[in-house]
C-alpha positions in Angstrom: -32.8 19.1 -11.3 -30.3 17.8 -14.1 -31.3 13.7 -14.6 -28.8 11.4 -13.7 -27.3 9.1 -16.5 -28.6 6.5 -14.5 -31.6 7.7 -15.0 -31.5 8.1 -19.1 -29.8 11.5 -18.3 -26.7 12.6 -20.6 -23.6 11.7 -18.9 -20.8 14.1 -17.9 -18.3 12.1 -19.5 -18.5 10.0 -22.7 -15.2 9.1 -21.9 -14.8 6.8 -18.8 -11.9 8.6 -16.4 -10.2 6.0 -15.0 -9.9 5.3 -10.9 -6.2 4.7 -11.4 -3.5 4.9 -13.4 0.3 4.4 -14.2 2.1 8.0 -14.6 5.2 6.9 -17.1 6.7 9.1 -20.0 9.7 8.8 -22.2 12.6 7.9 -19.3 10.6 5.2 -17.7 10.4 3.5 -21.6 14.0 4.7 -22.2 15.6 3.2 -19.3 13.9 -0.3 -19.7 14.9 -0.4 -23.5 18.2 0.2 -22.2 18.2 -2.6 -19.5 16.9 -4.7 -22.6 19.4 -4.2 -25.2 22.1 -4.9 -22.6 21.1 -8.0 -21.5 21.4 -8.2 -18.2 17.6 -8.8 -17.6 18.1 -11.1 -14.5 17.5 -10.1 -11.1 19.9 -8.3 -8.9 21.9 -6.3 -11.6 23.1 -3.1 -11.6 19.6 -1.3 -11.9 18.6 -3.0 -9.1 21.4 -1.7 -7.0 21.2 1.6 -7.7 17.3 1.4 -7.3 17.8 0.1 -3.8 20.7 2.6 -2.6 18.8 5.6 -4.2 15.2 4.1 -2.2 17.6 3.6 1.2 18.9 6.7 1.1 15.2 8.5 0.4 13.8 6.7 3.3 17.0 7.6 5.8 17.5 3.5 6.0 20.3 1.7 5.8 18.9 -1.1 3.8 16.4 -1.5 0.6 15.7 -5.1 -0.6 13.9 -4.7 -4.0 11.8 -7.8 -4.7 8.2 -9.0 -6.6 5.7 -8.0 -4.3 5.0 -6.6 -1.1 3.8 -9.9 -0.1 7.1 -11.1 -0.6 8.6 -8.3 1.5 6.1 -9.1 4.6 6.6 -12.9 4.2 10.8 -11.9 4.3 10.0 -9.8 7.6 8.6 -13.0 9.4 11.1 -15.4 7.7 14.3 -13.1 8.8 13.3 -12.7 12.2 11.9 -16.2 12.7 8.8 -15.2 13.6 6.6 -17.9 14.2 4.3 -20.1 16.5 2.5 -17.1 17.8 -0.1 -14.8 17.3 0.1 -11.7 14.3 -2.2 -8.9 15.0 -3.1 -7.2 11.4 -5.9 -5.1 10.9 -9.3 -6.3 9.1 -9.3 -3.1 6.6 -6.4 -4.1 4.7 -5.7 -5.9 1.6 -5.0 -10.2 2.3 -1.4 -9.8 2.3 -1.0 -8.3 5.5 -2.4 -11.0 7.5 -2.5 -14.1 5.0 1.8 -14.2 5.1 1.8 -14.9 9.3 -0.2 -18.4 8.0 3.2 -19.4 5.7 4.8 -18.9 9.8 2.4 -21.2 11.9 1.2 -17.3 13.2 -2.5 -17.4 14.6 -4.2 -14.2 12.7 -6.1 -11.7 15.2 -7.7 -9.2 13.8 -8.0 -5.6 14.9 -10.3 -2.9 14.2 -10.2 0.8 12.6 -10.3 3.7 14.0 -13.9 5.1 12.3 -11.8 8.7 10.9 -9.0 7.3 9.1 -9.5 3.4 8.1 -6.0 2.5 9.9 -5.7 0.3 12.8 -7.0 1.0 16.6 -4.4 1.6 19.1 -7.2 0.2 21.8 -7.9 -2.9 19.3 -4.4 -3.7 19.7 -4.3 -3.3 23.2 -7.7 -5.4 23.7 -6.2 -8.6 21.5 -2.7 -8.5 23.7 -1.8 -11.4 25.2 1.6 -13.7 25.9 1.2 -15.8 22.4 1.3 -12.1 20.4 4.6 -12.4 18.2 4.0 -9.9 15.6 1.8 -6.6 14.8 1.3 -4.7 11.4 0.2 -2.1 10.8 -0.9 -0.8 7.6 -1.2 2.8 6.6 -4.2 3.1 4.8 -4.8 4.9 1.6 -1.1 6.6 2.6 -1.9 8.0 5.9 0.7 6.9 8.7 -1.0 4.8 11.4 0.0 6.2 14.7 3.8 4.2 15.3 4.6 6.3 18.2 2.1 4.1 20.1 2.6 1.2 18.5 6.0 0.9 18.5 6.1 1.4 22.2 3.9 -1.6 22.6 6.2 -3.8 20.5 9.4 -2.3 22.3 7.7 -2.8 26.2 6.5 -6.3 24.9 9.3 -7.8 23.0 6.8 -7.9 19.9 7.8 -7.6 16.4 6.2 -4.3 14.4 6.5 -5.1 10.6 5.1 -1.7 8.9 2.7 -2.1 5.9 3.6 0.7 4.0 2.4 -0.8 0.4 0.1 2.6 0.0 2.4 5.2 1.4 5.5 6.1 -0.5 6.3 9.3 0.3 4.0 9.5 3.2 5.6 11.1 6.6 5.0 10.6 10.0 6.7 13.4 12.5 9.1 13.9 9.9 10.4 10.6 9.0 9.4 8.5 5.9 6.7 6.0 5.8 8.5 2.7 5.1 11.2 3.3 7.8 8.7 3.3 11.0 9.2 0.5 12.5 11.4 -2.5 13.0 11.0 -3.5 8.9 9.1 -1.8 6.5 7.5 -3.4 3.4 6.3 -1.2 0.0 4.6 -2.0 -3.3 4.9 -0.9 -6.7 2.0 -2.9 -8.4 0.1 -1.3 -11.0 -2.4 0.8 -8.9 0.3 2.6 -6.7 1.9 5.8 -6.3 5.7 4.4 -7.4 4.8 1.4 -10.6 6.9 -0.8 -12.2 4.3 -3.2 -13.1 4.7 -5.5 -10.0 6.9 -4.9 -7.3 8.0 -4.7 -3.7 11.0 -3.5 -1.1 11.6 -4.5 2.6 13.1 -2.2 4.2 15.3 -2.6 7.5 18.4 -1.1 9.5 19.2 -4.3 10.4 22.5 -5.6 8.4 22.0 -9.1 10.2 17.7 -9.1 8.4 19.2 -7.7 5.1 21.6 -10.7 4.8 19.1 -13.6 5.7 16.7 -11.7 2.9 19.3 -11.5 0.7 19.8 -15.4 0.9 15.9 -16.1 1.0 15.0 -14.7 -1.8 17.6 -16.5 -3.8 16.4 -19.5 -3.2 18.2 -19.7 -0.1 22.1 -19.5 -1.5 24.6 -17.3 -1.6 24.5 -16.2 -5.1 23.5 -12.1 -4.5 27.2 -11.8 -2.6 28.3 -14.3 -5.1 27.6 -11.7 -7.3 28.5 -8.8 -6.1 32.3 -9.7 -5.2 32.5 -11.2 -8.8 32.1 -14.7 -10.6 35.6 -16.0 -9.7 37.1 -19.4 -11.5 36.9 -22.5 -9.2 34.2 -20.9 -6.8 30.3 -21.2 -6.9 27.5 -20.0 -4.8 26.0 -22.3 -1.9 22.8 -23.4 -1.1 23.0 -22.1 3.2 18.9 -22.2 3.9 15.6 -22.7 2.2 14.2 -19.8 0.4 12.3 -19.0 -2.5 12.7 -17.0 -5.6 11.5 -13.1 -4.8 14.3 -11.1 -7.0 12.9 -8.4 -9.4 14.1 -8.3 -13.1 16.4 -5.7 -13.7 14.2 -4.0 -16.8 11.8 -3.3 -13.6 14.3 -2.0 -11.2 15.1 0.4 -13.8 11.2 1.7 -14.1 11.4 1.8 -10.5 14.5 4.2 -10.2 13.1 7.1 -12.7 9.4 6.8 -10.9 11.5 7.4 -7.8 13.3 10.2 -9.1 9.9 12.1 -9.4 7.8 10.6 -6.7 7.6 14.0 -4.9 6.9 15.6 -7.6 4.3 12.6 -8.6 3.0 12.7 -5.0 2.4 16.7 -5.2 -0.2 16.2 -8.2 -2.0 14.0 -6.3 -2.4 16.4 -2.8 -2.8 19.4 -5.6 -6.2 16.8 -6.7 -7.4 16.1 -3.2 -7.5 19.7 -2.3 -9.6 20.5 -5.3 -11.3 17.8 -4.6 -11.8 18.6 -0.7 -12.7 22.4 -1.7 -15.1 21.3 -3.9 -17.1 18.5 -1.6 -16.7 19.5 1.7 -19.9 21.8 2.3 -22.0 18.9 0.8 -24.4 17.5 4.0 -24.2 14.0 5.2 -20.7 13.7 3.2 -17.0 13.3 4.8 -14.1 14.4 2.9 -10.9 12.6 4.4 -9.7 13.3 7.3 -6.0 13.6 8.3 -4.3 13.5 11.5 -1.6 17.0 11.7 1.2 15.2 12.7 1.7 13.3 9.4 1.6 13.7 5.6 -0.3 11.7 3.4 0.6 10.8 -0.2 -2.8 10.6 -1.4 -2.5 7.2 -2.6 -6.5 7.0 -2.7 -9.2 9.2 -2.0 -11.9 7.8 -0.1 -15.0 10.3 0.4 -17.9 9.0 2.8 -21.3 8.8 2.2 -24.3 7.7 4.2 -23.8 3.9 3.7 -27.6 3.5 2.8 -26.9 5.3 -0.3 -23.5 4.4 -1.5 -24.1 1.2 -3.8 -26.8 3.6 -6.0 -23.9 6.7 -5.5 -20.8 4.7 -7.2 -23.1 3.2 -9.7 -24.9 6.5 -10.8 -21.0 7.7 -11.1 -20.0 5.1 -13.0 -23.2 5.8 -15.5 -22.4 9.6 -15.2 -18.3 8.6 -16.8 -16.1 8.1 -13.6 -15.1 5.3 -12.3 -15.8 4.9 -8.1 -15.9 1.5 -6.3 -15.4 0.7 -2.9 -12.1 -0.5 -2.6 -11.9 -3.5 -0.5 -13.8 -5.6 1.6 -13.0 -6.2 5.2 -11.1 -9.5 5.8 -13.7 -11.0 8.4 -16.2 -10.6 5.8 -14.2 -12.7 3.4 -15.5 -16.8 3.1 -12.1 -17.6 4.6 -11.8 -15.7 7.5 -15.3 -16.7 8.6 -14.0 -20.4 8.0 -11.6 -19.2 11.1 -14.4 -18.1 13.2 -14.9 -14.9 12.1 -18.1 -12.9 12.0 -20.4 -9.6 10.8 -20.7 -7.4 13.8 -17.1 -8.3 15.4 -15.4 -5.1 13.9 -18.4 -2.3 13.7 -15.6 0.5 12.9 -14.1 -1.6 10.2 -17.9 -2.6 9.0 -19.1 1.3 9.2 -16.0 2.5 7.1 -16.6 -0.2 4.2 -20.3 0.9 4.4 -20.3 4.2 3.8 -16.8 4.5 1.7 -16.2 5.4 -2.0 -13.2 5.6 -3.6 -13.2 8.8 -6.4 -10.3 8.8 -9.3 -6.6 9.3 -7.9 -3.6 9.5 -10.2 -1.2 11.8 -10.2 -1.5 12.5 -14.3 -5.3 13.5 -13.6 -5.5 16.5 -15.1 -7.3 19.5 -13.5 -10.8 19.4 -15.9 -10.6 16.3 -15.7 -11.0 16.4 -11.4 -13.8 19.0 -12.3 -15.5 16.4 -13.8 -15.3 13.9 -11.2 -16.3 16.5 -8.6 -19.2 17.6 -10.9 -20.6 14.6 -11.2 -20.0 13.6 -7.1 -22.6 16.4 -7.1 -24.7 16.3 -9.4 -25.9 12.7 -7.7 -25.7 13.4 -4.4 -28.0 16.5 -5.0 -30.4 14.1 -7.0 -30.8 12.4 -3.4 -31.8 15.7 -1.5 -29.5 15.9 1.3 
């Protein structure tokens, strides 16, 4: 049996792969030196328009508010539809943002568990944490698969309860034919450095709602009127107007122009990565005691990560002996009631055993959709190269 770097073995790689990575060429570094030497580097300019109709229109919604971070996008959703002095139902596998925002609100966090296949929320989680204080449920679609909206948005419509879609890893995702992003009553997606559609940092609410677009609109900038003031034309004797609080969430121009060329080839961006996970499935899925992913038929995923399973007894020793062997493998992130600050609130180890079981036995392999072929071989070579050094 070949010895594991780990071990004192030779590696497969003397040259780490990455776990992520931008995909940018020549029109994404054209297109900000444009923005640039214009100087219209401010927020909501022309590149920022057209970024936000083109976006609208690829979703099938009628609006597409481009701003700093999905953070900002989920904190809009709450602060345009007043949310507030309830309860917000987020799921423990997720990133902080989903549930940390409903705190800026006066929203009591509940946390739900994950369904043990997928990672993404539990319908019957949902249903168990009910009650007449819930205000607000999100759902986030984990590592780009859809959560299942059908159900959830029926128990927001029957209840009068706000569904605010965490989309931030599923650009390009689909869900019975319609676009993750546009699922439920607002949508919210990221462009940070690790996702599927980069401009550096980034985010977009997304809403049919003319009535939410305008209150967002004012709120993040700084609570006046100066994006209308804008767009019907600086006119003498006439200045914007201070109509709410807010805060400052507008995007620089230079980045809503790298967001409109990644979005002219997210498809295409988004077919390297399924073109990956199928090598990668082919390649892993006789292995014993390991799950590839597993996705629900009714949906598409855009393969923003690819998370393999492994028994959990073994996975600290796997994504370290991968790391040694040249690829880089961690386990993405942590559930929240396992974080200091949600155990400050009461939470506890053993509340969501789904949640716990999928962070236990999950590692994340390299995902990018400018991975070249060899290079997956490699990653798939060494995935078995140590888990046959354990004798499963």
């Amino acid at each position: 049996m070949e010895k594991l770097a780990i071990n004192g073995g030779l590696p497969i790689r003397e040259s780490k792969i990455p776990i992520s990575r931008p995909d940018f060429g020549e029109e994404e570094i054209k297109a900000a030196s444009e923005v640039i030497k214009s100087g219209l580097v401010e927020g909501n300019g022309p590149k920022t328009e057209e970024f936000e109709n083109n976006l609208a229109h690829y979703l099938g919604a009628k609006h597409a508010i481009f701003v700093n971070s999905c953070t900002s996008a989920l904190h809009l959703a709450l602060v345009t539809t007043n949310s507030k002095n309830g309860e917000l139902i987020s799921p423990t596998y997720t990133f902080n943002s989903s549930a940390i925002v409903g705190t800026f609100m006066s929203l009591k966090l509940i946390l739900a568990d994950c369904e043990n296949d997928t990672g993404n929320i539990s319908i019957d989680s949902i249903k168990n944490n009910l009650n007449d204080k819930t205000k607000v449920i999100v759902p986030v679609h984990f590592a780009g698969q859809p959560c299942d909206m059908d159900e959830i948005n029926e128990i927001g419509k029957n209840r009068g309860n706000l569904v605010v879609e965490d989309a931030a890893h599923a650009i390009g995702s689909s869900y019975k034919g319609k676009k993750a992003g546009n699922l439920a009553d607002i949508g919210c997606l990221s462009f940070h450095g690790t996702k599927n559609l980069i401009c550096g940092e980034g985010g977009a609410l997304i809403t049919n709602e003319d009535k939410i677009a305008e209150k967002a609109r004012i709120f993040e900038e700084k609570g006046t009127t100066k994006y209308f003031f804008k767009k019907e034309g600086y006119k003498l004797g006439r200045t914007q107007s201070v109509v709410s609080d807010g805060l400052s969430y507008v995007q620089s121009d230079i980045l809503a122009a790298i967001a409109l060329e990644q979005l002219k080839k997210i498809d295409i961006m988004n077919a390297k990565r399924d073109r990956i996970a199928q090598f990668y499935n082919n390649e892993l899925k006789e292995l014993l005691n390991i799950k590839i992913p597993y996705l629900k038929k009714d949906r598409t995923t855009n393969w923003h990560l690819y998370m393999i399973r492994v028994p959990a007894r073994d996975r600290d020793f796997i994504i370290k002996a991968l790391n040694a062997e040249g690829i880089s493998s961690n386990i993405h992130y942590l559930p929240l009631h396992l974080h200091e600050y949600y155990k400050q609130l009461g939470y506890k180890e053993g509340q969501f055993p789904n949640a716990e079981n999928y962070f236990n036995c999950a590692v994340r392999l390299p995902m990018y959709s400018s991975l070249r072929l060899e290079d997956a071989k490699d990653v798939a070579e060494a995935f078995k190269k140590v888990i046959n050094s354990l004798g499963y």
